[in-house]
N, C-alpha and C positions, 0 to 999 in steps of 0.2 A: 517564301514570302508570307504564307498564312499563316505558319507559327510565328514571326515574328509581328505580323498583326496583333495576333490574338495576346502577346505579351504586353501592347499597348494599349489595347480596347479594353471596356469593362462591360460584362453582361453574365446574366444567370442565365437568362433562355434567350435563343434567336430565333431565328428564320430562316429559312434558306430559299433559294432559289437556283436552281440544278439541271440545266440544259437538256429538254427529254428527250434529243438526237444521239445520244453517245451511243445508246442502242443494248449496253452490254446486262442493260436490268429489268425486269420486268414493275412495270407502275401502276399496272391495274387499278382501279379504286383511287389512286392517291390524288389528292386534291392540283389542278395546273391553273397557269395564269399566264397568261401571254405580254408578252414585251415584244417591241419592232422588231421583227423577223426571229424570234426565238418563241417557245414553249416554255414555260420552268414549271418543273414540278414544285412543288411547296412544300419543305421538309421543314422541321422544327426540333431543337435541340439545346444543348449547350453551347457554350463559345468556343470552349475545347474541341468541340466535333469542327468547327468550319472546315477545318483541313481533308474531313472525312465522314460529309455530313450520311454519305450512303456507303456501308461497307463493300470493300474491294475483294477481291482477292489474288489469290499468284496471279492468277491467268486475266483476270481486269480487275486492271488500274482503278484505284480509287480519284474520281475526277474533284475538283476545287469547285465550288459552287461559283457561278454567274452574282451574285446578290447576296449578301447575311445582311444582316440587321438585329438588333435585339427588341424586346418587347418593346422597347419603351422610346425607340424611334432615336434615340439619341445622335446614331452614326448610322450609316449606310456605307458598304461597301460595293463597289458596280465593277464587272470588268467583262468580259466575255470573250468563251473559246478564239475567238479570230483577232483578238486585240493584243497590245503586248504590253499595255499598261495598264492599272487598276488605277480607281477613283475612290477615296474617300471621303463623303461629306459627313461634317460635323460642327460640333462648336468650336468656340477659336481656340480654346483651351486640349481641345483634342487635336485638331490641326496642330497646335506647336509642339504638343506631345511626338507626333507623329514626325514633324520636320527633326526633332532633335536627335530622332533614335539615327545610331549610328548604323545599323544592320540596315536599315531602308533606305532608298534612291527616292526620297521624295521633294517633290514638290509644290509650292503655293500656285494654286488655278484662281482664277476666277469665274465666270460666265463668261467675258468678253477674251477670254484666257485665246489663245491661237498657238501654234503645233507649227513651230521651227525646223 
């Protein structure tokens, strides 16, 4: 799902935001920020990296960031470890972008949007 994001989005630098529960990395020093009942570290990168904002390896998994966004606030993406759907806010021109693509199961939300 993140590579196919990132074929839709456009950004030079993001942001990340990276669950600091997964346990398999050390974060010392690295900058965190808290959201309702998570931690996220605050990584920063390319758009290309969202799939792999923190290197993995054999033995752990490279985990998909909670949060990217790019400098410039354009879109946000939200989704997190216990959910099975992601959120992306944007303009409407990136929303249709996103409904069109054929690789993604998406759909139009709204705020008053409700879960069938």
């Amino acid at each position: 799902m993140a590579r196919t994001l990132i074929s839709v989005l456009s950004a030079e630098r993001c942001w990340y935001g990276l669950w600091d529960g997964y346990g398999h990395y050390d974060w010392n020093d690295v900058p965190v920020f808290l959201t309702p009942g998570r931690d996220e570290i605050l990584l920063a990168g390319p758009l290309d990296d969202a799939d792999s904002p923190a290197q993995g390896t054999r033995e752990v998994p490279v985990e998909i960031p909670d949060l990217w966004w790019p400098q410039d606030r354009a879109w946000c993406v939200g989704g997190d470890v216990d959910l099975v759907s992601t959120y992306v806010g944007g303009s409407a021109a990136c929303v249709t972008d996103l409904l069109a693509h054929l690789g993604l199961e998406a759909y139009a939300v709204v705020e008053a949007s409700t879960v069938n």
